[in-house]
C-alpha positions as CSV (number, residue, x, y, z in Angstrom):
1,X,0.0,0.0,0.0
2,X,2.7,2.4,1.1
3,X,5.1,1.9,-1.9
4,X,1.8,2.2,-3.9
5,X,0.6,5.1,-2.9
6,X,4.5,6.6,-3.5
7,X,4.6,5.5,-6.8
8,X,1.5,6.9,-7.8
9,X,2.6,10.6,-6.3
10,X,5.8,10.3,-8.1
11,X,4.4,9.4,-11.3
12,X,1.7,12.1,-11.2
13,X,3.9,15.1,-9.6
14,X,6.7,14.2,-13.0
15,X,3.8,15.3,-15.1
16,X,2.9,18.2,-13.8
17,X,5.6,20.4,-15.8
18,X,4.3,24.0,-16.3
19,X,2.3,24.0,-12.8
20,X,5.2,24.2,-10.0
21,X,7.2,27.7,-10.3
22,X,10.5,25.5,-11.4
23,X,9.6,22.5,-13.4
24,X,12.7,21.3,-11.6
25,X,10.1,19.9,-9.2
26,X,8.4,18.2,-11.6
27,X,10.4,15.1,-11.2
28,X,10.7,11.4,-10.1
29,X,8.0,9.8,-12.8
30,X,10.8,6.8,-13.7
31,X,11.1,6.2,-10.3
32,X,7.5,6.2,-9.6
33,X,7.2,3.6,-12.6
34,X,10.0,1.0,-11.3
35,X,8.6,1.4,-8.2
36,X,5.1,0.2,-9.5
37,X,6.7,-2.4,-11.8
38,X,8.2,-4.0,-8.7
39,X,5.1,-3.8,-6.2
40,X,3.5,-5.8,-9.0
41,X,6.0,-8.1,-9.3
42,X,5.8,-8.4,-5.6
43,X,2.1,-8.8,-5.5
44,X,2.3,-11.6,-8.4
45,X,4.8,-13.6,-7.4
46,X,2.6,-16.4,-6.2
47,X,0.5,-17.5,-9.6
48,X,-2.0,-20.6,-9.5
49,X,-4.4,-20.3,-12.2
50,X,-3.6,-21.7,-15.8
51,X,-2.1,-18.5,-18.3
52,X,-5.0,-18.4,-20.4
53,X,-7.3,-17.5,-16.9
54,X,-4.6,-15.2,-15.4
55,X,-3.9,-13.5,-18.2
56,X,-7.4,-12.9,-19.1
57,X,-8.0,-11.4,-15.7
58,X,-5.2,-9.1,-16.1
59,X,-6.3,-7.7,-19.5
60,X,-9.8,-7.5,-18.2
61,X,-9.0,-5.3,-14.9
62,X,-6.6,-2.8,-16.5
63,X,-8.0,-2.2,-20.2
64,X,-11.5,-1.8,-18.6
65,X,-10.8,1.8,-16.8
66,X,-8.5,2.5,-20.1
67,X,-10.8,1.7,-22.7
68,X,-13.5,4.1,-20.3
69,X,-11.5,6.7,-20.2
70,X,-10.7,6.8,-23.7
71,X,-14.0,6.7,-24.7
72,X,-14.8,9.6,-22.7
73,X,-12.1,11.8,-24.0
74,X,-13.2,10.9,-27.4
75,X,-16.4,12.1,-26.6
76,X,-15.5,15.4,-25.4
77,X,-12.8,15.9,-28.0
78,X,-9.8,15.7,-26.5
79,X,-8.7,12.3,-28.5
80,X,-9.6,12.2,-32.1
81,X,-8.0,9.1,-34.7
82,X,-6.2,11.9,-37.1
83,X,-2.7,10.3,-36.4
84,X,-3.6,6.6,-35.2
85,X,-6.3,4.4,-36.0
86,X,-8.6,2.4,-33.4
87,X,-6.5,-0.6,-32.3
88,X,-3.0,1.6,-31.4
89,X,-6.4,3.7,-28.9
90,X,-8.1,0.5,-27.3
91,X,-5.6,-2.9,-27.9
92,X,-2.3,-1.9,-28.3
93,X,-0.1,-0.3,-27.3
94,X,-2.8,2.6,-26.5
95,X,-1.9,6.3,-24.9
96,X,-0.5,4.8,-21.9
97,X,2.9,3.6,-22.2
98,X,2.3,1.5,-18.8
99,X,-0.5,-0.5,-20.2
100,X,1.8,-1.7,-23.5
101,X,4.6,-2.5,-21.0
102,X,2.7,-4.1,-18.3
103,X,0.5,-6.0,-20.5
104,X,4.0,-7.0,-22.3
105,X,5.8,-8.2,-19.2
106,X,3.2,-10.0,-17.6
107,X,3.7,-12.5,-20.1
108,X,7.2,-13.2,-19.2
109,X,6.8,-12.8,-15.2
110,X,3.9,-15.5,-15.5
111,X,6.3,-18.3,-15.7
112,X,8.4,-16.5,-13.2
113,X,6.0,-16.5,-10.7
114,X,4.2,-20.2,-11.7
115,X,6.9,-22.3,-11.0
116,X,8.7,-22.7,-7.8
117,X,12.5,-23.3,-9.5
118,X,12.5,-20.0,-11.0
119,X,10.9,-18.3,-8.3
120,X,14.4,-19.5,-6.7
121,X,16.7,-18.6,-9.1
122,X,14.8,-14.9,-10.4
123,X,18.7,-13.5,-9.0
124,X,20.2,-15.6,-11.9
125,X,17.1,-14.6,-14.5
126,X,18.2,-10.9,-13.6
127,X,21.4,-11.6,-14.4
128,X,20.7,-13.3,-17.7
129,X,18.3,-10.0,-18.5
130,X,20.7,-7.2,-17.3
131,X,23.6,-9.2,-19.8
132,X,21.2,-9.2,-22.8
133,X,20.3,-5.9,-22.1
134,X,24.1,-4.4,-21.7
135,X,24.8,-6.5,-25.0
136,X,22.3,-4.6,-26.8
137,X,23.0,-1.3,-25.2
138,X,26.7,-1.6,-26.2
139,X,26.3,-2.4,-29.8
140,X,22.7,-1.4,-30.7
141,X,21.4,1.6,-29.0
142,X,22.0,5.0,-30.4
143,X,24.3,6.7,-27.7
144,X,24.4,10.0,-28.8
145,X,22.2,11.5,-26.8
146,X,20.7,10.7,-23.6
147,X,17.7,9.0,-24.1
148,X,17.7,6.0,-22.2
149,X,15.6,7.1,-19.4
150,X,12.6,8.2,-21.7
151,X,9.5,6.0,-20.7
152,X,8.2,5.2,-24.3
153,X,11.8,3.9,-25.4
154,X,12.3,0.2,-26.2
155,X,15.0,-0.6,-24.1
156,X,13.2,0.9,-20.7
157,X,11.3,-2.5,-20.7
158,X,14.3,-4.3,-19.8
159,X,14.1,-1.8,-16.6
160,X,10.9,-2.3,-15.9
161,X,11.2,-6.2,-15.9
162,X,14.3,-6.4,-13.8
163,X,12.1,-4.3,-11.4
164,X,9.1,-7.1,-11.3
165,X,11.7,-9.8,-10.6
166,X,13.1,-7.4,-7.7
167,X,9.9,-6.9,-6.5
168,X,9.3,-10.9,-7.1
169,X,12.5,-11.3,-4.8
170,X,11.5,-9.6,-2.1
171,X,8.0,-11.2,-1.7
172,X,10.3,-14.2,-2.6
173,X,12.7,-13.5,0.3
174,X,10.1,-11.6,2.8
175,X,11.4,-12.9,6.0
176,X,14.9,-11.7,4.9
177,X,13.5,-7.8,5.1
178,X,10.6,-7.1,6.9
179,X,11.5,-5.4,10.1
180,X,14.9,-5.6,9.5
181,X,16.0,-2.7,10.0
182,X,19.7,-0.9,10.0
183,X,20.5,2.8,10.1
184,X,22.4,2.5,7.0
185,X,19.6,1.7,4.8
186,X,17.6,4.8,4.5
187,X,21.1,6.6,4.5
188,X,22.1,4.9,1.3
189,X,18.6,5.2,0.2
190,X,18.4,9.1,0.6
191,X,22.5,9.2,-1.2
192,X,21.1,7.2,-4.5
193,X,18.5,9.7,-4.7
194,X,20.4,12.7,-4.7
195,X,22.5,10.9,-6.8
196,X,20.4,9.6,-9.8
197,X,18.8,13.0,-9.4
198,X,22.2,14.9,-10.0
199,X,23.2,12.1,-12.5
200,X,20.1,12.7,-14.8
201,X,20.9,16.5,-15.0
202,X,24.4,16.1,-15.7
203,X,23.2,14.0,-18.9
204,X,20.8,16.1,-20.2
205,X,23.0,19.1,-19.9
206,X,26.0,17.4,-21.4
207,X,25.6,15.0,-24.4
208,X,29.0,14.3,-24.5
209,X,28.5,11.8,-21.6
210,X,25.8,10.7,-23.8
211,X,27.6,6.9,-24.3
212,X,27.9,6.4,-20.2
213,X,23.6,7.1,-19.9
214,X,23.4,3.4,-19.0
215,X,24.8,4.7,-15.6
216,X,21.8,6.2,-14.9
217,X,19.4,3.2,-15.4
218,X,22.2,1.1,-13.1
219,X,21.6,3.8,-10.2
220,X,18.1,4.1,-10.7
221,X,18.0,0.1,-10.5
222,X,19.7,0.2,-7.1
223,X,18.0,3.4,-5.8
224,X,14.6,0.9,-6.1
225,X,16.4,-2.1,-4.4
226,X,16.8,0.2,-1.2
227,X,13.8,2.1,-1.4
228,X,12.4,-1.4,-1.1
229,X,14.7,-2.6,1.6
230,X,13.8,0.8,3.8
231,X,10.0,-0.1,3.6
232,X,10.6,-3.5,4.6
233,X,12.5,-3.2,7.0
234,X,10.4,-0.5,8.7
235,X,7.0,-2.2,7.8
236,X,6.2,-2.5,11.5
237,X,6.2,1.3,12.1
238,X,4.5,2.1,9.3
239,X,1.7,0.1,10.6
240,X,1.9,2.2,13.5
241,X,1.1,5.1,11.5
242,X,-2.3,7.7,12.9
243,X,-5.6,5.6,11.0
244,X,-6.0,8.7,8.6
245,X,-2.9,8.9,7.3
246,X,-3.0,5.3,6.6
247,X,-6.5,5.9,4.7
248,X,-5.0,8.6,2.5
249,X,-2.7,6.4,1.5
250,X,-4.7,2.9,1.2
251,X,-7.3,5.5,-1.2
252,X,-4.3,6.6,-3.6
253,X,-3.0,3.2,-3.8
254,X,-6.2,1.9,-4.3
255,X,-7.0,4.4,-7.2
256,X,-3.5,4.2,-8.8
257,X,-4.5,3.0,-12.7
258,X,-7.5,5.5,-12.5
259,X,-5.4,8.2,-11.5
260,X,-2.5,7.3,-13.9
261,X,-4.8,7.4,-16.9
262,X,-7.5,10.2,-16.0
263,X,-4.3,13.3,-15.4
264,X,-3.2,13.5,-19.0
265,X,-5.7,15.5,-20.3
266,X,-7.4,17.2,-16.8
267,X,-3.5,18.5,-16.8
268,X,-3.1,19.6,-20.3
269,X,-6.4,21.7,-20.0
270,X,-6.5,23.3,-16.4
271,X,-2.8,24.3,-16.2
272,X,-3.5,27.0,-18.6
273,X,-6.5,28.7,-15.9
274,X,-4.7,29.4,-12.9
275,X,-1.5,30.3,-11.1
276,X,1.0,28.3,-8.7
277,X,-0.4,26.8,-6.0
278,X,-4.1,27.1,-6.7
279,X,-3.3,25.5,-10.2
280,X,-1.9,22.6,-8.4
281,X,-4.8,22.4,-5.8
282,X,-7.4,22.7,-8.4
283,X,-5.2,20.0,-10.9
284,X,-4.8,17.5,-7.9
285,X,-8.7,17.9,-6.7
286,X,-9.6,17.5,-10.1
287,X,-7.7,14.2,-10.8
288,X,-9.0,12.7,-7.8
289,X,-12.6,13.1,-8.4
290,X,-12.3,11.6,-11.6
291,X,-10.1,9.0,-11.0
292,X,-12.7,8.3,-8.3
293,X,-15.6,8.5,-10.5
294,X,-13.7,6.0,-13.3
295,X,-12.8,3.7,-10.1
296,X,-16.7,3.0,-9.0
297,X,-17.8,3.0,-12.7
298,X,-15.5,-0.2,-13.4
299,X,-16.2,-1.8,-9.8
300,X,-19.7,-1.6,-10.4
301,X,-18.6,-3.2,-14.1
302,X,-16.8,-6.1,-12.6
303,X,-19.7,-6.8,-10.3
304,X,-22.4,-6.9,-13.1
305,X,-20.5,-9.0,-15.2
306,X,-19.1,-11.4,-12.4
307,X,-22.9,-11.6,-11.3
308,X,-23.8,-12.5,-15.4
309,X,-21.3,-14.8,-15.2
310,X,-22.4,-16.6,-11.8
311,X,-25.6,-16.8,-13.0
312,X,-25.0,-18.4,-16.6
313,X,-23.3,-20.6,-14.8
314,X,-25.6,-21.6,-12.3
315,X,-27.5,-21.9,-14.8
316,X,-25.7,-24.6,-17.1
317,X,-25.1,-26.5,-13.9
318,X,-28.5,-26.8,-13.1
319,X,-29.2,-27.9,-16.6
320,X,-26.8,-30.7,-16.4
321,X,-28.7,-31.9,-13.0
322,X,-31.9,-31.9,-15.1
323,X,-30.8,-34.3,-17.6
């Protein structure tokens, strides 16, 4: 829930460039992402059904609130098909570059999570990944300029997979982390972010460093392995935490795809009305009640159709009793 409910903060607050005084501010969305990447890994890691059935489930509980809110920015005119025709909207790879990725990688992390000798050895699948991905980065991947952090690049999906597995590790090796906790790790924690933060500015502002960029997805990678480790290991007191606080954050982290895929467009049009801070207040509320709105529409979706569903069932059962 926590790591959630960061992850979703992070990715919003990146987007929200010509809001804050300094877009400077307006940073920490590829965190945000691995962040996410790994809680799902985490949450995943333990798969039962058959792929056809877990797969299914997937697709139907993400592209539901996407194909929604697509619809209703078509409606209104904010989406229109003058550039790209109806499958690149609604199947793939749509205007969320988290659906195409997630969607992708799901496939993969399936067997990761199904069977119990990979689920042992997902430090030696990282490997294998992080070894095809340097082999590509060193002789296929244009190096001069720095790119390699931009979310709707190819190569980012290697990041964002090594990040499931990590999050698959943990949940793997829970007993290992939770309440574990050393002084050092929040210290190293706090250093990596300064770091990739300082790191990602240098690149941009210097494209002869262009060639070392992959330094920047390395530290990002470890920044996520300690921001990981400090929740762990402080799990305990984070329970302890006042019951509001904890529902703020259980709602966010609750509402996470709804608010990922609602902002695009409530940003882009009321940015342009109002001044720092009441542009962000007014942004943020905005988001929120939407996201909110999209959430109950799709719950009360799911529960029609699993109620259909229960029902035509029943009612072929009963039919077989009959005959």
């Amino acid at each position: 829930m926590f790591l959630r409910a960061l992850a979703t903060c992070l990715i919003t607050n990146s987007h929200y460039t010509g809001i804050y005084p300094t877009d400077i501010i307006a940073k920490g969305g590829l965190l945000g992402d691995v962040i996410f990447f790994a809680v799902s890994g985490y949450c995943l890691l333990s798969v039962k059904k058959s792929f056809p059935l877990w797969y299914g489930k997937r697709i139907w509980r993400i592209y539901l609130p996407v194909v929604l809110i697509t619809l209703v920015y078509f409606a209104f005119g904010y989406y229109t098909f003058d550039k790209t025709g109806f499958v690149w909207w609604f199947i793939y790879p749509t205007n969320y570059h988290f659906v195409a990725s997630i969607m992708l990688l799901y496939i993969p992390f399936y067997f990761v999570g199904r069977y119990e000798p990979l689920k042992k050895r997902i430090p030696l699948i990282s490997g294998i990944v992080a070894l095809a991905y340097i082999i590509l980065y060193l002789f296929f991947y244009d190096k001069s300029r720095y790119h390699i952090d931009n979310v709707n690049e190819w190569m980012i999906r290697f990041l964002f997979f090594e990040s499931m597995l990590l999050g698959g590790y943990f949940k793997y090796n829970d007993e290992r982390f939770r309440n574990k906790f050393h002084w050092y790790i929040p210290v190293i924690t706090v250093v990596l972010f300064v770091l990739c933060f300082v790191v990602k500015l240098i690149f941009s502002k210097h494209t002869v460093l262009a060639p070392f960029q992959i330094i920047s997805q390395v530290l990002t990678f470890a920044l996520l392995f300690f921001v990981f480790w400090t929740f762990a290991s402080i799990d305990k007191k984070l329970e302890r935490l006042p019951k509001v606080i904890k529902s703020c954050l259980s709602y966010l982290a609750k509402l996470t795809l709804e608010i990922y895929v609602v902002q695009y467009v409530i940003i882009a049009v009321l940015k342009k009305y109002f001044s720092f801070p009441i542009n962000w207040i007014v942004i943020t509320a905005s988001i929120l009640v939407a996201a909110t709105i999209l959430h109950y529409v799709c719950k009360l979706i799911y529960w029609g159709v699993g109620k259909l569903i229960q029902t035509i069932k029943n009612k072929l059962i009963k039919k077989e009793e009959n005959c």
